[in-house]
C-alpha positions as CSV (number, residue, x, y, z in Angstrom):
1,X,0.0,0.0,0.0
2,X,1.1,3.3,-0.5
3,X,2.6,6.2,2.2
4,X,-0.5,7.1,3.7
5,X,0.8,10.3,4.6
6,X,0.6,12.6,1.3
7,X,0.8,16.4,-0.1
8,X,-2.8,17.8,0.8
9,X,-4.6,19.0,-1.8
10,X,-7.4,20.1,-0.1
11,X,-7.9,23.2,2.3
12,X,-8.4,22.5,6.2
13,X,-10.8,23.9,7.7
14,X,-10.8,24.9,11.8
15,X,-14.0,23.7,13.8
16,X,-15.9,26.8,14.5
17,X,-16.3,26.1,17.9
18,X,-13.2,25.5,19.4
19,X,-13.5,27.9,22.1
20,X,-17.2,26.1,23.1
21,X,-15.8,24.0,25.9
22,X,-16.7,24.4,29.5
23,X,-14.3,26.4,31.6
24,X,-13.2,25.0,35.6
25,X,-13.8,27.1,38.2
26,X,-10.9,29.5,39.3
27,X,-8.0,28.9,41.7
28,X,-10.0,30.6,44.6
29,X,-13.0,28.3,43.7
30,X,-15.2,31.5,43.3
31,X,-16.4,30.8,39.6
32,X,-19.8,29.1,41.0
33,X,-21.4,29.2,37.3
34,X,-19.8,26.9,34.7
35,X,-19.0,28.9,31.5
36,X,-20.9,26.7,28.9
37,X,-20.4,29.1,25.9
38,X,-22.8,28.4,23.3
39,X,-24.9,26.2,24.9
40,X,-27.5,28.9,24.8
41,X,-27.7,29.8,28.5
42,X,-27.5,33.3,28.6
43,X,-31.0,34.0,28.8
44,X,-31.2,36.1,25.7
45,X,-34.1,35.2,23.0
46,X,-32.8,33.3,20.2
47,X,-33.9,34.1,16.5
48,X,-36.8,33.6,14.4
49,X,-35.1,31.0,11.9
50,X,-34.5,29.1,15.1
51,X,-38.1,29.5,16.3
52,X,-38.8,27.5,13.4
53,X,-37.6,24.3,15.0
54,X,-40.2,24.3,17.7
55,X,-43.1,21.7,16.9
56,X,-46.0,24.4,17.1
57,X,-49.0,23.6,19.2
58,X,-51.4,23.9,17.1
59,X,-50.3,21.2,14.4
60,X,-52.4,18.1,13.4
61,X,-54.7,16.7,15.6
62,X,-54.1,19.2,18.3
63,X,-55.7,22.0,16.2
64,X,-59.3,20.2,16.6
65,X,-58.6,19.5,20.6
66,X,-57.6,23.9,20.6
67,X,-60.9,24.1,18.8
68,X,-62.8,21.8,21.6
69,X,-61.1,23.9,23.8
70,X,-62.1,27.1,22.7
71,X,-65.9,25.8,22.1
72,X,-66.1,24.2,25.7
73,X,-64.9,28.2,27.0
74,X,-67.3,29.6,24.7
75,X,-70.6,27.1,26.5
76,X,-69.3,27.8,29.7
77,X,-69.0,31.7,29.2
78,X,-72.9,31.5,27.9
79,X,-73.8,29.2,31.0
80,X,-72.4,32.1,32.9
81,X,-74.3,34.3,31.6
82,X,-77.7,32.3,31.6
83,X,-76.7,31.7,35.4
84,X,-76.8,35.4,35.9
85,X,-80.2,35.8,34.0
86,X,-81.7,33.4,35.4
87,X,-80.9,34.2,38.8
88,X,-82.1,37.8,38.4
89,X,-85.8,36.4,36.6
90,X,-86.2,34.2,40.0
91,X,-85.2,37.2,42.2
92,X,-88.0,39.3,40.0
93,X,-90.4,36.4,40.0
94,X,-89.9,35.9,43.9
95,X,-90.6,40.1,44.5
96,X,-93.3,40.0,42.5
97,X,-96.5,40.7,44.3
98,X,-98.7,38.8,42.1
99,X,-95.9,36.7,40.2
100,X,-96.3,33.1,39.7
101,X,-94.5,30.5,42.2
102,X,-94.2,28.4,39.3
103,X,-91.8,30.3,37.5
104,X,-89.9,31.5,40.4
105,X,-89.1,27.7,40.6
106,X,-89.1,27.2,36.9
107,X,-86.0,30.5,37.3
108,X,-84.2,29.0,40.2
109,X,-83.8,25.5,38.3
110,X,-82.3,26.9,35.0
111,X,-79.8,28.3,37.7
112,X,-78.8,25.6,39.2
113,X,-78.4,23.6,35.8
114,X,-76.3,26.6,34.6
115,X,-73.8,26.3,37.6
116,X,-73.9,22.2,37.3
117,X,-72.8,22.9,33.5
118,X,-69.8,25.3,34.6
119,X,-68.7,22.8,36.6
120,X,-68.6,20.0,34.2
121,X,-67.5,21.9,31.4
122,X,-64.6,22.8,33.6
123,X,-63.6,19.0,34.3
124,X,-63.7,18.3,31.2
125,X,-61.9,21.5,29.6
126,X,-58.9,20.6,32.3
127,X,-58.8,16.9,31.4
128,X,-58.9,17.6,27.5
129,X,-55.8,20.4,28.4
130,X,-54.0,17.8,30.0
131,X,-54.4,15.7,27.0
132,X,-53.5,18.4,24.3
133,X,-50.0,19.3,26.6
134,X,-48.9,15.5,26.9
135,X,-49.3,14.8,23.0
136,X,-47.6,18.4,22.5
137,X,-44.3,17.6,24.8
138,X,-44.4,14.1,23.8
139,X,-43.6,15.6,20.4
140,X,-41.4,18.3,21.7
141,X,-39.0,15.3,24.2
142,X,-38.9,13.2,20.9
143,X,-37.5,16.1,18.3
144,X,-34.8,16.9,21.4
145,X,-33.6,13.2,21.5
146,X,-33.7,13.4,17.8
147,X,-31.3,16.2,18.0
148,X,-29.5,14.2,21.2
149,X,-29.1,11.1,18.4
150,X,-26.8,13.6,15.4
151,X,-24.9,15.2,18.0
152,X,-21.2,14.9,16.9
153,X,-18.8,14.9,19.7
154,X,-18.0,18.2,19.2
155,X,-21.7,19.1,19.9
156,X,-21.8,17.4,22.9
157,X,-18.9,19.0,24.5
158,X,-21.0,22.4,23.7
159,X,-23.6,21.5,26.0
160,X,-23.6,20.4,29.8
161,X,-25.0,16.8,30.6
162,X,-27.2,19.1,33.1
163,X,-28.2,22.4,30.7
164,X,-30.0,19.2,28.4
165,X,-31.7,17.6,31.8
166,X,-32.9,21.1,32.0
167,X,-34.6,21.4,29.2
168,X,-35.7,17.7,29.0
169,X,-37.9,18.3,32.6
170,X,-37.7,21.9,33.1
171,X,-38.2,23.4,30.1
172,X,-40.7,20.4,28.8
173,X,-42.7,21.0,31.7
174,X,-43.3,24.8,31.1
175,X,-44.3,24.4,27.8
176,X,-47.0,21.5,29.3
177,X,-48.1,24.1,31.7
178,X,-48.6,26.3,29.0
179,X,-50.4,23.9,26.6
180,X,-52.5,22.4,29.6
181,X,-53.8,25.5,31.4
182,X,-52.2,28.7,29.8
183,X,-53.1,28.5,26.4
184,X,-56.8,27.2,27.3
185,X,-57.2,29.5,30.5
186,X,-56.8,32.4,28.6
187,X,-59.3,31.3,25.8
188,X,-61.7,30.7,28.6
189,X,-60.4,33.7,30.3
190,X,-61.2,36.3,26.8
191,X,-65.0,34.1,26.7
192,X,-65.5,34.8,30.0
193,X,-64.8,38.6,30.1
194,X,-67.2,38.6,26.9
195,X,-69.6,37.0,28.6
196,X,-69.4,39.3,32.0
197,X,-69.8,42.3,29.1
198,X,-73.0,40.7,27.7
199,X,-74.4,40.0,31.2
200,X,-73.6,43.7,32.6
201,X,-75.1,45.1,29.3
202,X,-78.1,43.1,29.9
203,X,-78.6,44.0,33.8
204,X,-77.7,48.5,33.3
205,X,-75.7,49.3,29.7
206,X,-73.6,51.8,31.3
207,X,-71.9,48.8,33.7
208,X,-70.7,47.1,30.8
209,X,-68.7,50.3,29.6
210,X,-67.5,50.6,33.5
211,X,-66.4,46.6,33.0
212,X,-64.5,47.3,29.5
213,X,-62.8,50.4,31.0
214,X,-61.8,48.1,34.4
215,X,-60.6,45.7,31.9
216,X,-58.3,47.7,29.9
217,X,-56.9,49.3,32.3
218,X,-55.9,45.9,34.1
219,X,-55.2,44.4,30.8
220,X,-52.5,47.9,30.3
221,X,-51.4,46.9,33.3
222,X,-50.4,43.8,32.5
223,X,-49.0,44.2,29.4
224,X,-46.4,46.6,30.7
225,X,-45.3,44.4,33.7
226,X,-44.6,41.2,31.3
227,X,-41.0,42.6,29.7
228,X,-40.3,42.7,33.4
229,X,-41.6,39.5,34.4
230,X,-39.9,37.9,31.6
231,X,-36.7,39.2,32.6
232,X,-36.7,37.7,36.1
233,X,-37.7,34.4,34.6
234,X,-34.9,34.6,32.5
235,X,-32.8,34.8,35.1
236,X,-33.9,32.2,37.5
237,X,-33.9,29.9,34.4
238,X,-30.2,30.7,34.2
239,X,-29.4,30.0,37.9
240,X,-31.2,27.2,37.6
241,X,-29.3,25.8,34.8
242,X,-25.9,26.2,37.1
243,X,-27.1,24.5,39.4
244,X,-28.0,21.2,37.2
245,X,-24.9,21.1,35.7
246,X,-23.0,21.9,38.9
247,X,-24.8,18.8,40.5
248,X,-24.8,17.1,37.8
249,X,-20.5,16.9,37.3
250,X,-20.5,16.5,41.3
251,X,-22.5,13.7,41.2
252,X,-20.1,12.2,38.9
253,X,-16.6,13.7,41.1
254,X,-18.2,12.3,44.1
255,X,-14.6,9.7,44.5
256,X,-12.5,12.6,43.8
257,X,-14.0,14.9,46.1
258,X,-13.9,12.4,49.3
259,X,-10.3,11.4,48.3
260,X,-9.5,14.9,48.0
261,X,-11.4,16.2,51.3
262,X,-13.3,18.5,49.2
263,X,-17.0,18.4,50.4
264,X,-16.9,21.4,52.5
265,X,-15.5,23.9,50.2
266,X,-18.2,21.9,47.3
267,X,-21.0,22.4,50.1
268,X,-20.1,26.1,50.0
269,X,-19.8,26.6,46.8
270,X,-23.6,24.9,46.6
271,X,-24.5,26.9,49.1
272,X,-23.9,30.3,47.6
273,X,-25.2,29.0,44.3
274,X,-28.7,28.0,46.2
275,X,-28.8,31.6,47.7
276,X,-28.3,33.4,44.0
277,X,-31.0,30.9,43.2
278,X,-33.3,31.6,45.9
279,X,-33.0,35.4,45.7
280,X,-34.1,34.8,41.5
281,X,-37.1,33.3,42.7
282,X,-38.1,35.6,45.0
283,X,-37.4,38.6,42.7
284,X,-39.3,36.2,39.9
285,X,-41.9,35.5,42.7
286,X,-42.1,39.8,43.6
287,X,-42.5,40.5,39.5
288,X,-45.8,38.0,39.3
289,X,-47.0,39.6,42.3
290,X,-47.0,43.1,40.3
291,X,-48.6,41.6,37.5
292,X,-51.4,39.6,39.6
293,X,-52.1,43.2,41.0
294,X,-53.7,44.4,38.2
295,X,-56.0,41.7,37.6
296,X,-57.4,42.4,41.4
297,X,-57.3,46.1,40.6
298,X,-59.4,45.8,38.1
299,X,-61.8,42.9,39.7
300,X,-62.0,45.1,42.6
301,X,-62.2,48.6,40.6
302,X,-65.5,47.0,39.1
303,X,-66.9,45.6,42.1
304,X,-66.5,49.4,43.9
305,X,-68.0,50.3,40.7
306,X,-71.1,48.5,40.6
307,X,-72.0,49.2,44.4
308,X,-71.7,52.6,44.2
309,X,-73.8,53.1,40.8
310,X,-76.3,50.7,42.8
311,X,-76.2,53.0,46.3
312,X,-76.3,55.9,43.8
313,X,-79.6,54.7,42.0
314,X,-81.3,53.0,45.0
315,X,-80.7,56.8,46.7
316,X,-82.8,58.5,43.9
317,X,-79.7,60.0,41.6
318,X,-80.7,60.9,38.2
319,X,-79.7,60.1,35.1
320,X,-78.5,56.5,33.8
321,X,-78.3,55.5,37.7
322,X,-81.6,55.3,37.9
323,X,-81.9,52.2,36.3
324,X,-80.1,50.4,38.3
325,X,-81.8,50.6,42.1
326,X,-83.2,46.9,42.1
327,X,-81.7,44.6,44.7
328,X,-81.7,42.1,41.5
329,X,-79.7,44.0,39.1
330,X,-77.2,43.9,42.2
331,X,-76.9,40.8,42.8
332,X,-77.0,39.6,39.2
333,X,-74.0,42.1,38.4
334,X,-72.4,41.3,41.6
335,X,-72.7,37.1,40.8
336,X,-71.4,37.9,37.5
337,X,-67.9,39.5,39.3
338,X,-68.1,36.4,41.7
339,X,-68.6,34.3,39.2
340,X,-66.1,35.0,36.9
341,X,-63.1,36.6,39.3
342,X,-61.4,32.9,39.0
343,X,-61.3,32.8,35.4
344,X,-60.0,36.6,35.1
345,X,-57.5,35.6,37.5
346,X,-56.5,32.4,35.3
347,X,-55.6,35.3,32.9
348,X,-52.6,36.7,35.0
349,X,-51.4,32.8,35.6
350,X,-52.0,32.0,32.1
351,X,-50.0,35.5,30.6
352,X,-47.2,34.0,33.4
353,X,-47.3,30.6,31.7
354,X,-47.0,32.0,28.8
355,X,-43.7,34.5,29.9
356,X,-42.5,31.1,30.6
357,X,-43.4,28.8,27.8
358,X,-41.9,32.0,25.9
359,X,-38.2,31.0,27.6
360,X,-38.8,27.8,27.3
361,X,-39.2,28.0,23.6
362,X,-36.0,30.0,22.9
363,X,-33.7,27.5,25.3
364,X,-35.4,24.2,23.0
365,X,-35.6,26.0,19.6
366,X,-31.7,26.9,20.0
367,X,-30.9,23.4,21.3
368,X,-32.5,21.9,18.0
369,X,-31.5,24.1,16.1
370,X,-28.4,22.2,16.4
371,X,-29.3,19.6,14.5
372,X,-26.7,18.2,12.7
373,X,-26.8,16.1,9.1
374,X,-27.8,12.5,9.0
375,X,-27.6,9.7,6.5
376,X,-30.3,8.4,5.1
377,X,-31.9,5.4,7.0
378,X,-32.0,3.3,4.4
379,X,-29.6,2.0,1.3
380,X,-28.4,-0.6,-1.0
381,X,-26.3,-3.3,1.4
382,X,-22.3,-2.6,1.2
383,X,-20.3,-5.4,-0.1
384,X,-19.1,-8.5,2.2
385,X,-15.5,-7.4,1.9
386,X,-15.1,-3.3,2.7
387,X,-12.4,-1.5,0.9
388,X,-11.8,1.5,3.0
389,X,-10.3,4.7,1.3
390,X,-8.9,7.7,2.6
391,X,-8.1,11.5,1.2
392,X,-6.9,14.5,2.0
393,X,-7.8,14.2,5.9
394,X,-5.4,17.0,7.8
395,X,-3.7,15.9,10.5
396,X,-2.8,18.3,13.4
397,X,0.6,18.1,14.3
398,X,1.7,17.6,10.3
399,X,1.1,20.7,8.5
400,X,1.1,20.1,4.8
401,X,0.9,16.9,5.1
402,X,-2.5,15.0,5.0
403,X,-4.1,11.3,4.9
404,X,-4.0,8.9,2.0
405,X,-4.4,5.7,2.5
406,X,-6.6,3.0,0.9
407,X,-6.9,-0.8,3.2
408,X,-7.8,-3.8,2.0
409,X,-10.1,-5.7,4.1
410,X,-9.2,-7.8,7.0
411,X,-6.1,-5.3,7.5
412,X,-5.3,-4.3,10.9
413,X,-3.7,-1.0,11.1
414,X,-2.2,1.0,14.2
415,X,-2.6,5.0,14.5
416,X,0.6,6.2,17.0
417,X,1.3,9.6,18.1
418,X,1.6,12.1,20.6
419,X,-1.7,13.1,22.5
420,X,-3.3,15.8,20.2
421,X,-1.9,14.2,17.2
422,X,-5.7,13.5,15.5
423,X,-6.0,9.7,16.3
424,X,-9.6,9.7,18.4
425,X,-10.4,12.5,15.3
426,X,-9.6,10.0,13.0
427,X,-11.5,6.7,14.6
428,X,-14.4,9.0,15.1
429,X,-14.9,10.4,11.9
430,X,-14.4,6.9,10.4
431,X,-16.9,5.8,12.7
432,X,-19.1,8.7,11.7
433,X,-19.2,10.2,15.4
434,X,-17.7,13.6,14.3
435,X,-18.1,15.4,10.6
436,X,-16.0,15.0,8.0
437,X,-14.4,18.4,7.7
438,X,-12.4,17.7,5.2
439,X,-10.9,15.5,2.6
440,X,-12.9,12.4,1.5
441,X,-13.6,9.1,2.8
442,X,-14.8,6.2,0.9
443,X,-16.3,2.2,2.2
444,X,-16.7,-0.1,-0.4
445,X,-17.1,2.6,-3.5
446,X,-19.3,4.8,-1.6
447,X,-18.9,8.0,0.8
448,X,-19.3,7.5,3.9
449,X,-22.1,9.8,3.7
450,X,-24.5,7.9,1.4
451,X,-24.1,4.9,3.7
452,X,-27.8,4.1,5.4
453,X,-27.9,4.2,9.4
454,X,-28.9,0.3,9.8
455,X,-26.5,-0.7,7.1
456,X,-23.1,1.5,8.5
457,X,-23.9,0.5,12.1
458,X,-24.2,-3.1,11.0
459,X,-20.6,-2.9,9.4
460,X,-18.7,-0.5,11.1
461,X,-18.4,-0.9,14.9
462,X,-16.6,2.0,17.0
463,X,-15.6,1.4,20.7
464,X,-13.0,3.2,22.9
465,X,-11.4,3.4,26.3
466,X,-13.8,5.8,28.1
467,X,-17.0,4.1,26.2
468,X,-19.2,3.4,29.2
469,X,-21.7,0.5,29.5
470,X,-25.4,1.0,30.2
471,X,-28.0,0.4,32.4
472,X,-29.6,-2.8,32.4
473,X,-27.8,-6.2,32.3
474,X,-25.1,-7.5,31.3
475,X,-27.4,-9.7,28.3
476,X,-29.1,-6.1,27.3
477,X,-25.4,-4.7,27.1
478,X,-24.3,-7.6,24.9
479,X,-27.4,-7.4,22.7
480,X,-27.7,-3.7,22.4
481,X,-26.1,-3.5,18.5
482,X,-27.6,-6.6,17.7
483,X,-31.0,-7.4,19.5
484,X,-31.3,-10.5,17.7
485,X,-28.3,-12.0,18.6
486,X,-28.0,-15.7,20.0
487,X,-26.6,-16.9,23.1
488,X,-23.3,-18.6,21.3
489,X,-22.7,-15.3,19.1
490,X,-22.7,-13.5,22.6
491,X,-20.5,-16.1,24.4
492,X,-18.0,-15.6,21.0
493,X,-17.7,-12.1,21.8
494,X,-17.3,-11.5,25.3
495,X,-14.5,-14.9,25.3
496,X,-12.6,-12.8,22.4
497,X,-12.9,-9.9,24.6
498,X,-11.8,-11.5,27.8
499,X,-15.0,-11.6,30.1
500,X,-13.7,-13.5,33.0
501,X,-15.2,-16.5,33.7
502,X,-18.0,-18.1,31.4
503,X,-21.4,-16.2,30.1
504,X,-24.0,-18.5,32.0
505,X,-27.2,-17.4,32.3
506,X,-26.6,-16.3,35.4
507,X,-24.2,-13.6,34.5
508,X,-26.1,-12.9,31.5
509,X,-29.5,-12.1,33.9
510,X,-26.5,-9.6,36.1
511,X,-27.4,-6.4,36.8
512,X,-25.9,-3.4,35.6
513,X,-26.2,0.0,37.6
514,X,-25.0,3.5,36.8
515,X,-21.9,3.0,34.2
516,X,-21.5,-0.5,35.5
517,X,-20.9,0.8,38.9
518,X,-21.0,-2.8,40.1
519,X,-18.4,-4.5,37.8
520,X,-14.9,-4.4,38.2
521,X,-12.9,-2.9,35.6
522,X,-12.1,-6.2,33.3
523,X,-15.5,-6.8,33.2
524,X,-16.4,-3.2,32.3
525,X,-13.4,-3.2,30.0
526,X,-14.6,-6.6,28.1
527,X,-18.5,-5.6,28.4
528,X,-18.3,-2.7,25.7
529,X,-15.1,-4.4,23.6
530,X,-17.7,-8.0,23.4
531,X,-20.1,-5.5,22.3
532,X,-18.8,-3.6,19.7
533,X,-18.0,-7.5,18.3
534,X,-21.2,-8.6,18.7
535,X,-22.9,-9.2,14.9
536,X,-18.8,-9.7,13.4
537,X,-18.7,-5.8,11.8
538,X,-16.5,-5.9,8.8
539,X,-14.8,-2.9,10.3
540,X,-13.6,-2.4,13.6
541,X,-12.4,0.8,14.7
542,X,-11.0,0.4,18.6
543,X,-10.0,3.7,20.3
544,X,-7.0,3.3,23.0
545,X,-7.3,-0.5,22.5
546,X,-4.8,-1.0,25.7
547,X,-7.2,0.2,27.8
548,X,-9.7,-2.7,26.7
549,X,-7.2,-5.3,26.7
550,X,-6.2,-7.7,29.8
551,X,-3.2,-6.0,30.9
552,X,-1.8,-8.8,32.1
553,X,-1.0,-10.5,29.0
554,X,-1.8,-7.7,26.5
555,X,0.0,-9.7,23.2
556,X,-2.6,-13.0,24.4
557,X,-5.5,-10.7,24.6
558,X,-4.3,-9.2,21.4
559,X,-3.9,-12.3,19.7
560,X,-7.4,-13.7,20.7
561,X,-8.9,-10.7,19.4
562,X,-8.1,-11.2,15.9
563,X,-8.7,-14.5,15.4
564,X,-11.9,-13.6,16.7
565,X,-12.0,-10.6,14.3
566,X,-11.9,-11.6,11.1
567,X,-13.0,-7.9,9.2
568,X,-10.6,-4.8,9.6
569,X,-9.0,-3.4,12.3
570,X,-7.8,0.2,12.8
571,X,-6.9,0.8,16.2
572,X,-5.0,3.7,18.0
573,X,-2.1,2.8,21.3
574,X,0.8,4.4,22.5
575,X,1.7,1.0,23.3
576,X,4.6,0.5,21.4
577,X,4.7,-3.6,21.4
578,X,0.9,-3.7,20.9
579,X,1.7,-1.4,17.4
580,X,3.9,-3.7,16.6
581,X,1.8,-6.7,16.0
582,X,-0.4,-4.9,13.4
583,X,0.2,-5.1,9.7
584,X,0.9,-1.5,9.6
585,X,1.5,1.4,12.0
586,X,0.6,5.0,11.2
587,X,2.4,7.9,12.5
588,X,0.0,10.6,12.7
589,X,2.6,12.5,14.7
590,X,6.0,13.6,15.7
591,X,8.0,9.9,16.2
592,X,7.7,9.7,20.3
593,X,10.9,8.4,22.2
594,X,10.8,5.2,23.3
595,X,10.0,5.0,27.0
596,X,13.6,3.7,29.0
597,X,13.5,0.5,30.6
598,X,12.5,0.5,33.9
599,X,15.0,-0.5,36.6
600,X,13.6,-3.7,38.6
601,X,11.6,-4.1,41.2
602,X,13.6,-4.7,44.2
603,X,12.0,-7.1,46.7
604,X,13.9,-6.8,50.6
605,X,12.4,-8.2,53.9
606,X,10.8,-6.9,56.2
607,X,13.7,-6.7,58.7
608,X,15.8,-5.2,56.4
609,X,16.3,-1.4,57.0
C-alpha cells in the first residue's frame, strides 16, 4: 500500500467552535457558574429562523382538541351568563307581588343547571388540556432526542449533561403548563370577560362600559409588567441551569472529592449558588406579584363600581343610575364578578405561563437548532469485503501533510502519536461520530455519507477506552447492537474480549447499575469491547485498545482478538509492542521516544532497614 501520509490537496478547515468548551472554576473556587459558551444559557431570545424548529401547538390533531377547547370556554362563558339571568328572573319572579311561584321555581332551576354545566364543562376543559399538553411535549421530548441522536462529539462538548436535563424536565414542563392550562385558560379567560360584558349590558348598559374600562386598564397593566416578568424568569432559568450542571459533574466527582477532602468547600460553593437561586425566585416570585395586581385592581375597581352606581340609583340619583336601584340587578352584576373573578384571574397565571413557555421556547428552539446532518436510514447493502479509502484528511501536528491511505479488508492498522496528534479524530470520523471536515472518505465505493444508518452501524463498529456500558444487564449490554443475537454469538464475543469466567445465564441475567458501577474494571473493559463484536462488523475501529485489553497479558489478549476478528482493524495505542503486531503502524505525529527500561523491582524483607 502506498505512504499514507501525502501532499494535501485540499484546504483545512478549523472547527468553529473550538473555544465552546466548558471552563473549571478558578483557583479561589469563586467561579460558582460553569462557562458553557454556546450552549444557549444566557437567557437572551434566540432568532426567528431558530423558532422555526419548535413543533407548534397547534399542528395536526391538536388544532381540533384547541378548537374543543375554545368551544367548551365559549358554553361555559354563555352558561355564565344564563346563570346570571336566570338568577335575576327568579329574584323578579320571587318580588313580585302577584308573580307566579311556578316560574320562580321554573327560574331558580335553570340556575342551578347553569352552575352544574360550569362545573362539568370545567372538568372536562382541564382533562382535555391535560391531554393536548402531553401529546404536545411528547412531540417536543422526541424532536430533542432526535437532535441528542446527530450530536457529533464536538456538539456534545457544547452543552452540559445538566443544561439538556434542563430542558428535558424543566423546560418540557413549562411548555406542558402552558399547553395544559395557559393556552386554554386564557381562551376561557377572553370568553368569560365577553360573557361578563354581555351579562352587565343586559342588567344596566352603562356597567358594561364601567367593566371594558376596568378591563383595559388591568389588561394595560399587565401588558407593561410582562417585559419585566420575563426578565426575572430569564434569570432564575439561568441560575437554575448552574445549578444542574454543577450537580450534575459533582454527582459524577463524588470519588475525587472524598479522596481529595473537598466536600466542605463543594458544600459552600452549593450553598452560595442556592442563595443566587433563591434570591431569583423571589425577585421572579415579587415580579408576578406586580402583574397579579392588576387583575385584582381591576376585579375590585369594578366591584366598587357597581356598588356605588347601585347605592347611587337606590338613593334616587338621576340620570342612567336610575336604572339600576333593584336589589336584583345587584346581585346579578355582583354574581357575575363572583362568578367569573377565578377565570379573570387564570388570565394573570396564564400571561405568566406563557412569559414562561416564551423561555422555554428560545432555550429548546436553540438546542435543535443544532441539529446536525444524518444519512439516510436506508440503502443498498455494502459489499461482504469493505475496501476503506482515505483522502486529504489533515492531521494536526503535520502541516502540509494529510491522509491517503486505501486498506484492504481484513487489514489491521495502528494510529501512533503524541496526545493531540488527530488519532480519536480520525477513529471517530471513520466511525461517523464527528463530521468530516475535510478530505474524503470512501467504504466499499461509496462516501461514507450515502451509507444508510442500519447498514453503517451493521458494518462498522466503533468502541473506545472511556465508552461506558449501560444500564440494564449485562445480556441487554451484549445485545444492544444486535438485538437479535444468539446466546453462542454473545458467548464468541465477550470470550474474544476476555469476560472472565464463562457467560452462563446467570451472569447474562447480572445487573448493571450506573456506568456498571457494580463491575470491576475487566469486566467493564470486556463488556463494551464484546459488544462492539457482537454481529462480526467488517470494520472495527478500537479507540485506546490498551485500555480494553487484559493488561496482564496484552499480546494474548491481542492475539485472541483477531482470530476472533476476522473484518478490519484500525486501532489507535501508545503501546509500542501492541503497534507492533499490526500489519501497519501510522504515524499521525512527531516519532515519540521510546520510553527507558525501567530499573527492577527490588523485593527486601521486612527486617531489612
Amino acid at each position: 500500500m502506498n505512504d499514507p501520509l501525502g501532499a494535501s490537496r485540499t484546504s483545512q478547515r478549523r472547527a468553529a467552535n473550538d473555544s465552546a468548551s466548558e471552563s473549571p472554576a478558578d483557583a479561589d473556587w469563586k467561579a460558582d457558574e460553569p462557562d458553557d459558551a454556546g450552549d444557549g444559557e444566557d437567557g437572551g431570545p434566540v432568532s426567528r429562523l431558530a423558532r422555526s424548529h419548535m413543533p407548534p401547538l397547534a399542528a395536526g390533531s391538536r388544532r381540533f382538541t384547541l378548537a374543543a377547547l375554545v368551544a367548551g370556554a365559549s358554553c361555559e362563558a354563555g352558561l355564565i351568563v344564563v346563570a346570571a339571568w336566570s338568577a335575576r328572573q327568579t329574584l323578579d319572579a320571587v318580588m313580585q307581588v302577584h308573580g307566579a311561584a311556578g316560574m320562580a321555581w321554573w327560574w331558580l332551576g335553570a340556575t342551578v343547571a347553569a352552575f352544574i354545566g360550569i362545573a362539568a364543562l370545567g372538568w372536562w376543559t382541564l382533562v382535555l388540556g391535560e391531554h393536548l399538553a402531553q401529546h404536545y411535549i411528547r412531540e417536543v421530548r422526541l424532536a430533542m432526542f432526535d437532535t441528542l441522536a446527530t450530536l457529533s462529539a464536538e456538539g456534545r462538548q457544547r452543552r452540559s449533561r445538566g443544561a439538556v436535563m434542563l430542558r428535558f424536565m424543566g423546560d418540557a414542563q413549562a411548555l406542558r403548563d402552558w399547553a395544559a392550562q395557559g393556552a386554554p385558560g386564557l381562551a376561557a379567560a377572553a370568553m368569560s370577560g365577553a360573557a361578563l360584558l354581555v351579562g352587565l349590558g343586559l342588567l344596566a348598559p352603562p356597567l358594561a362600559a364601567l367593566a371594558a374600562f376596568w378591563f383595559t386598564l388591568g389588561g394595560l397593566g399587565m401588558a407593561l409588567t410582562l417585559p419585566r416578568l420575563a426578565q426575572r424568569v430569564r434569570e432564575a432559568r439561568l441560575r437554575q441551569a448552574y445549578l444542574a450542571a454543577n450537580v450534575h459533574d459533582r454527582i459524577a466527582a463524588v470519588p475525587i472529592m472524598q479522596s481529595a477532602a473537598q466536600s466542605t468547600r463543594e458544600r459552600a460553593r452549593l450553598n452560595r449558588q442556592l442563595e443566587r437561586l433563591s434570591a431569583a425566585h423571589v425577585a421572579r416570585t415579587n415580579a408576578k406579584g406586580r402583574h397579579r395586581w392588576w387583575i385584582e385592581l381591576s376585579l375590585s375597581g369594578l366591584a366598587v363600581s357597581v356598588i356605588l352606581a347601585w347605592s347611587l340609583g337606590a338613593s334616587g340619583a338621576p340620570g342612567w343610575m336610575a336604572q339600576f336601584r333593584g336589589v336584583s340587578e345587584l346581585v346579578g352584576a355582583l354574581g357575575l364578578i363572583a362568578l367569573l373573578s377565578a377565570p379573570l384571574r387564570h388570565v394573570g397565571r396564564a400571561l405568566e405561563k406563557y412569559i414562561a413557555a416564551e423561555v422555554a421556547k428560545d432555550r429548546i428552539a436553540e438546542y435543535l437548532a443544532d441539529t446536525e446532518a444524518t444519512p439516510p436510514p436506508r440503502t443498498a447493502p455494502l459489499p461482504k469485503a469493505l475496501v476503506l479509502r482515505m483522502a486529504g484528511l489533515p492531521l494536526p501536528q503535520k502541516p502540509g501533510q494529510a491522509l491517503a491511505a486505501t486498506v484492504a479488508h481484513g487489514r489491521c492498522i495502528a494510529l501512533v502519536g503524541p496526545s493531540g496528534s488527530g488519532k480519536t479524530a480520525l477513529l471517530e470520523t471513520l466511525g461517523r461520530l464527528r463530521p468530516l471536515v475535510a478530505g474524503e472518505v470512501e467504504l466499499g465505493d461509496r462516501p461514507l455519507a450515502d451509507i444508510g444508518l442500519r447498514e453503517f452501524s451493521r458494518r462498522v463498529s466503533h468502541v473506545g477506552g472511556d465508552t461506558v456500558v449501560l444500564r440494564g444487564t449485562v445480556d441487554s449490554n451484549l445485545r444492544y447492537r444486535r438485538r437479535g443475537a444468539t446466546v453462542e454469538e454473545l458467548r464468541a464475543a465477550s470470550a474474544a474480549a476476555g469476560w472472565p469466567g464463562p457467560l452462563d445465564d446467570a451472569t447474562a441475567a447480572q445487573r448493571v447499575r450506573d456506568s456498571g458501577s457494580n463491575l470491576s474494571g475487566s469486566q467493564r473493559r470486556a463488556l463494551v469491547l464484546a459488544r462492539a463484536l457482537v454481529g462480526r462488523p467488517a470494520l472495527l475501529l478500537a479507540d485506546d485498545l490498551e485500555h480494553l485489553l487484559d493488561s496482564a497479558d496484552r499480546t494474548l489478549a491481542f492475539a485472541r482478538l483477531r482470530q476472533a476478528h476476522a473484518g478490519t482493524l484500525i486501532f489507535s495505542t501508545h503501546d509500542r509492542q501492541l503497534a507492533a503486531l499490526a500489519d501497519e503502524r501510522w504515524e499521525l505525529g512527531p516519532v515519540e521516544a521510546a520510553p527507558a527500561t525501567p530499573a527492577p523491582l527490588k523485593l527486601v524483607a521486612g527486617d531489612e532497614p
